[in-house]
C-alpha positions as CSV (number, residue, x, y, z in Angstrom):
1,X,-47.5,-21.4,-61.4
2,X,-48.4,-25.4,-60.5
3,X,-51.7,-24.2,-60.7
4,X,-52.0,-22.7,-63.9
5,X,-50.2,-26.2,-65.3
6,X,-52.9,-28.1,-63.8
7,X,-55.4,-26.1,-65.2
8,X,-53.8,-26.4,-68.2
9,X,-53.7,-30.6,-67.8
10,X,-57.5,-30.7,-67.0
11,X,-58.2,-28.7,-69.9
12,X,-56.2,-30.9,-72.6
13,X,-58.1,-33.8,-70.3
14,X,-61.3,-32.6,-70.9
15,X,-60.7,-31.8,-74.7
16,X,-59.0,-35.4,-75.6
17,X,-62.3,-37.1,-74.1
18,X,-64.2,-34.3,-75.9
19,X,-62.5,-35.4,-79.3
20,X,-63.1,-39.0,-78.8
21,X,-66.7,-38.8,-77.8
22,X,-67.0,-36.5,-81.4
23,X,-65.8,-39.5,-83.2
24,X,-68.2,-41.6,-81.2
25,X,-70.5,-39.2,-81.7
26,X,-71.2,-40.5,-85.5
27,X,-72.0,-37.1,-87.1
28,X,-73.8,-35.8,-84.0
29,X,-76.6,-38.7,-84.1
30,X,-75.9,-40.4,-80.7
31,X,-77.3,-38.5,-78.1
32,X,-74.9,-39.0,-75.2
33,X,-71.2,-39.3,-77.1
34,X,-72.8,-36.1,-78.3
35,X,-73.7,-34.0,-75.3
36,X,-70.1,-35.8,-73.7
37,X,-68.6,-33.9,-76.8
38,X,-69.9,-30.3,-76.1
39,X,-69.7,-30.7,-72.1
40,X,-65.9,-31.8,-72.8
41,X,-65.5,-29.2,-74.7
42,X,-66.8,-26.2,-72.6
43,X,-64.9,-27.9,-69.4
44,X,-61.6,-27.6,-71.7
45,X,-62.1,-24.1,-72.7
46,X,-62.9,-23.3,-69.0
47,X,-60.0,-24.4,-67.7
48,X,-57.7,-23.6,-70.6
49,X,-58.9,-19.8,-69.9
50,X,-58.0,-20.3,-66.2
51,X,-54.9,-21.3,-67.3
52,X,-54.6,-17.8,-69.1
53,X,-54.2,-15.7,-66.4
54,X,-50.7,-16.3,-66.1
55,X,-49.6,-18.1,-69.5
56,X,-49.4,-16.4,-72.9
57,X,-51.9,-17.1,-75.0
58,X,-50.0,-18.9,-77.7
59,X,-47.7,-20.7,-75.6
60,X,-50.7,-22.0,-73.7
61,X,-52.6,-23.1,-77.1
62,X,-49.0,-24.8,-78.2
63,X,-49.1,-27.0,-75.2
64,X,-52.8,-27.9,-75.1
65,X,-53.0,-28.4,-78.6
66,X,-49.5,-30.5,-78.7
67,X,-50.0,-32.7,-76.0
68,X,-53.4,-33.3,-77.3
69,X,-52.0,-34.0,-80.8
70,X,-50.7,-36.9,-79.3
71,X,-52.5,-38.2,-76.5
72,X,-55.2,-38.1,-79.0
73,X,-53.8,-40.1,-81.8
74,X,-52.7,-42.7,-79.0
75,X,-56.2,-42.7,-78.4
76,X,-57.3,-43.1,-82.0
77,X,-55.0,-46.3,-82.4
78,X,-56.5,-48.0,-79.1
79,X,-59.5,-47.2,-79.2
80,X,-60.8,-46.4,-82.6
81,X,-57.7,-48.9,-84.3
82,X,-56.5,-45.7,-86.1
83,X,-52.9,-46.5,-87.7
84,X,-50.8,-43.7,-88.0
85,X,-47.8,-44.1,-90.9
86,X,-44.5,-42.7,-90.8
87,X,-44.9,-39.5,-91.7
88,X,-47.7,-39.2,-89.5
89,X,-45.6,-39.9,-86.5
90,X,-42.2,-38.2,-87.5
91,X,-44.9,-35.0,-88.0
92,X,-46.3,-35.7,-84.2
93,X,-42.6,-36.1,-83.2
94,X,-42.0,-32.5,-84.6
95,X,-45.0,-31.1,-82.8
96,X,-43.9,-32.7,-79.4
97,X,-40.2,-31.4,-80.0
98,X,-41.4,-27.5,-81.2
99,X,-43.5,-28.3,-77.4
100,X,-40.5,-29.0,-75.3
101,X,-38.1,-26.3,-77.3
102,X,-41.1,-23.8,-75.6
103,X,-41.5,-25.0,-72.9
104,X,-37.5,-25.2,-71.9
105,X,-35.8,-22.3,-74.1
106,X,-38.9,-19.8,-74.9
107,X,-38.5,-16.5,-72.6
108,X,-42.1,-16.4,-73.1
109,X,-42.6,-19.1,-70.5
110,X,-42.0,-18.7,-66.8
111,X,-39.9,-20.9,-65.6
């Protein structure tokens, strides 16, 4: 089960650098940022499918998409100087609690 949560790591890896290269990307008019993007992309969806074979579907999306929530806006303020307000982050704090609630009480999760 390691495994499939390492999959599951590269695969939100691969899809925050993705997302940031889009938004470097300028509209799809830079050529690198732009073939980073879709390369990023297909890498996260690989490994995010390897990471199928033993999580549920949703669960797996939850995670990926949660954890990337965040890592991503982190990356947004640093590197793009993106401010979030307060409602932004007590709606991110929501996301990463719904994450953990799964991840330690769903039945749907081996643990």
């Amino acid at each position: 089960m390691l495994k499939t949560y390492i999959f599951l790591l590269i695969a939100i890896v691969f899809e925050i650098i993705a997302t940031s290269a889009l938004k470097a990307s300028d509209q799809f008019s830079k050529l690198w940022p732009s073939i980073l993007t879709v390369c990023g992309y297909a890498a996260a969806f690989y490994f995010l499918s390897l990471s199928l074979n033993k999580l549920n579907l949703g669960i797996a999306y939850a995670i990926w998409s949660g954890i990337g929530i965040v890592m991503i806006s982190f990356v947004g303020l640093f590197l793009f100087k993106q401010k979030l307000d307060f409602p932004a982050i007590i709606g991110i704090a929501l996301i990463v609690c719904g994450v953990v609630v799964i991840n330690v009480f769903s039945k749907a999760v081996s643990h």
